[in-house]
Residue frames as a rotation matrix with the C-alpha (Angstrom) as fourth column:
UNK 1
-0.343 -0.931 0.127 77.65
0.848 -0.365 -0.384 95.60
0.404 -0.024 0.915 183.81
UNK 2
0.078 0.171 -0.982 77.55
0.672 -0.736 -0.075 98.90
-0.736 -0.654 -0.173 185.91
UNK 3
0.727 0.035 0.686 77.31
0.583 -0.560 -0.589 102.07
0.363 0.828 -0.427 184.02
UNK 4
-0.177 -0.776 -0.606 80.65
0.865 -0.416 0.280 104.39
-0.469 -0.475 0.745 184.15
UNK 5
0.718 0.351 -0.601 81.33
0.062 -0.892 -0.447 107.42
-0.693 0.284 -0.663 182.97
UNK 6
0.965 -0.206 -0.161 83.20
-0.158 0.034 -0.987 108.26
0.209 0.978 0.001 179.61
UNK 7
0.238 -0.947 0.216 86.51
-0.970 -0.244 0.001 108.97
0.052 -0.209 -0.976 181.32
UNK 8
-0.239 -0.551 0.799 87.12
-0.737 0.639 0.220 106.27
-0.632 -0.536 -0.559 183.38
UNK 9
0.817 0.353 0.456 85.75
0.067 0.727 -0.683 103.75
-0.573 0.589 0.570 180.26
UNK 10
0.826 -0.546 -0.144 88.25
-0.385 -0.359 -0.850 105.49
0.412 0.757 -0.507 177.79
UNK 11
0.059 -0.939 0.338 91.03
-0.997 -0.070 -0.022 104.65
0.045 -0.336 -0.941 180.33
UNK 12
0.081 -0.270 0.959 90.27
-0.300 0.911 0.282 101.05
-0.950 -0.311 -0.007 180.92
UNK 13
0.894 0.063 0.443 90.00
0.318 0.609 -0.726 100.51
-0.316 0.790 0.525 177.12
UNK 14
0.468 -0.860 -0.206 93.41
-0.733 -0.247 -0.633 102.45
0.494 0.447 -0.746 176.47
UNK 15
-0.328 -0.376 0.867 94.80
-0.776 0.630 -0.020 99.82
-0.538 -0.679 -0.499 179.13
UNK 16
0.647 0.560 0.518 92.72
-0.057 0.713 -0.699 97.29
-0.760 0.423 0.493 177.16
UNK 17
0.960 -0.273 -0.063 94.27
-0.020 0.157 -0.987 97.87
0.279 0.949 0.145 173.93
UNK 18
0.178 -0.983 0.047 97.92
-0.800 -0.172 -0.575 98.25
0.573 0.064 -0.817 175.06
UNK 19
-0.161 -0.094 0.982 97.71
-0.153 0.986 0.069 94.50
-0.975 -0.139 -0.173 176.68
UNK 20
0.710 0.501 0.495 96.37
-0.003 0.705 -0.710 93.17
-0.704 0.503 0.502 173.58
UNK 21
0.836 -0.522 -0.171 98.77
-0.455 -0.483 -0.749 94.81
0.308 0.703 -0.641 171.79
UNK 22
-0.104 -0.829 0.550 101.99
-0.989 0.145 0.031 94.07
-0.106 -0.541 -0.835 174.12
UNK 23
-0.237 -0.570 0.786 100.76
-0.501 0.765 0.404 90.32
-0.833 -0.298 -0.467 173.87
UNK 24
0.869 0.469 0.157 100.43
-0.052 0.403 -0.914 90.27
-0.492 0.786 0.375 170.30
UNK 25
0.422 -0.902 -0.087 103.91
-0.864 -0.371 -0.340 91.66
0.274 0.219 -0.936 170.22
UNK 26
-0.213 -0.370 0.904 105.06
-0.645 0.748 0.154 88.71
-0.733 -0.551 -0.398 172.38
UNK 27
0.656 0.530 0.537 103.06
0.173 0.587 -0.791 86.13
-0.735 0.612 0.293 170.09
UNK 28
0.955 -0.084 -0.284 104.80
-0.279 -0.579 -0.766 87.88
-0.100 0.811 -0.576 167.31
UNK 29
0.230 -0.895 0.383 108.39
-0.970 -0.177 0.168 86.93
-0.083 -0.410 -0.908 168.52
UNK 30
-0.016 -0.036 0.999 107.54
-0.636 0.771 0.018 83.99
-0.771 -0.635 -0.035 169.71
UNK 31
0.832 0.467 0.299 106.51
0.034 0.495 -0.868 83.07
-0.553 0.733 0.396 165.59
UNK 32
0.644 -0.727 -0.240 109.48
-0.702 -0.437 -0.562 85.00
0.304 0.530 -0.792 164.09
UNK 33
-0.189 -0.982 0.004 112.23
-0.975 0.188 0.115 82.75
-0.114 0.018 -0.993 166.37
UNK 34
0.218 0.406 0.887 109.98
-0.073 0.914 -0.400 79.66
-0.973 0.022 0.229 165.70
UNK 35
0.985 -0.014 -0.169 110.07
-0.169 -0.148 -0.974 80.30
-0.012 0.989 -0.148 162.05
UNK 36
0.334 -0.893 -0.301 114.30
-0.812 -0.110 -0.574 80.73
0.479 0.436 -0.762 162.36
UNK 37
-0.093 -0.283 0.955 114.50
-0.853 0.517 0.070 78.07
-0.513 -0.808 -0.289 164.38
UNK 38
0.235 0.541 0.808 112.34
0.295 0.752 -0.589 75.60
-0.926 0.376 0.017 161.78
UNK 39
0.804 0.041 0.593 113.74
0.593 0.019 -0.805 77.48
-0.045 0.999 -0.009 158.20
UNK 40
0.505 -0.516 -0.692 117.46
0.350 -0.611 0.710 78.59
-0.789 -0.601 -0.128 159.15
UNK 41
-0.671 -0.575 0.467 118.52
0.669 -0.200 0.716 79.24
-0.318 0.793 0.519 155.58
UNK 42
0.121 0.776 0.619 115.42
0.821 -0.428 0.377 81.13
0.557 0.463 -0.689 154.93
UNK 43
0.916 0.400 -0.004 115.85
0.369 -0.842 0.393 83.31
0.154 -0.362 -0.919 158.09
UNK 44
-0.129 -0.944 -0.303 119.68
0.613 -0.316 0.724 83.60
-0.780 -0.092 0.619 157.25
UNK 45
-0.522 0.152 0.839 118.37
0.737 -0.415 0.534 85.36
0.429 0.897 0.105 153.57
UNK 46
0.599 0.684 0.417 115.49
0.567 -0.729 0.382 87.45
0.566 0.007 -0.825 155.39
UNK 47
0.547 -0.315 -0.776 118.31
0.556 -0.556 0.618 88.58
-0.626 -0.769 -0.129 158.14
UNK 48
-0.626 -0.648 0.434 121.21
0.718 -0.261 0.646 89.61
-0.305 0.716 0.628 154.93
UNK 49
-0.067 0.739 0.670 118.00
0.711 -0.436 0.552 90.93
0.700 0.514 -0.496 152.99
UNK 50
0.634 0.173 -0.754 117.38
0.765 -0.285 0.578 93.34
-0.115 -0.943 -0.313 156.68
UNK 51
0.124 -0.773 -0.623 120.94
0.546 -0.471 0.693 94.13
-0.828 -0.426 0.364 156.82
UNK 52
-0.586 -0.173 0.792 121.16
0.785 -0.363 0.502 95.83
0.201 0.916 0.348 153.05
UNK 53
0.100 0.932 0.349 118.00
0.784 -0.290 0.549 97.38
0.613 0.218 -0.760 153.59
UNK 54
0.928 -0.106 -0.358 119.53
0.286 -0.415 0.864 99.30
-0.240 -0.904 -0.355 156.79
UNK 55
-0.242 -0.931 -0.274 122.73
0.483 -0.361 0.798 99.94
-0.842 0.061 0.536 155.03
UNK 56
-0.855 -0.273 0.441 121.35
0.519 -0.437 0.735 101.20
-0.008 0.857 0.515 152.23
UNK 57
0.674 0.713 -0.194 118.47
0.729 -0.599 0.331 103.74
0.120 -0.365 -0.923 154.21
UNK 58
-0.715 -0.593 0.371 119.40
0.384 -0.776 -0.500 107.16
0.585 -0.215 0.782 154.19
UNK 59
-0.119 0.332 -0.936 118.52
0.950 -0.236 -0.204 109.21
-0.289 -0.913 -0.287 157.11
């Protein structure tokens, strides 16, 4: 590898981490509508369970 300087490292790893991140998010989805897709009474309880939890948050 070439040597850089601090800056222009720091920037490709902030880019670095905000891909990994963006397609763990994806991944993430992708498990969550598998899951409701494969346990729809379970992810009818965790959605209900959600919706309390937001109605009963105070701001």
């Amino acid at each position: 590898m070439r040597e850089r300087g601090p800056e222009q490292q720091e920037i490709e790893t902030d880019a670095e981490r905000r891909r990994r991140r963006a397609q763990f998010l994806r991944e993430l989805n992708e498990a969550k509508a598998l899951r409701d897709r494969v346990q729809p009474r379970r992810a009818r309880a965790a959605r209900m369970r959600q919706q309390m939890r937001m109605r009963t948050f105070r701001w």
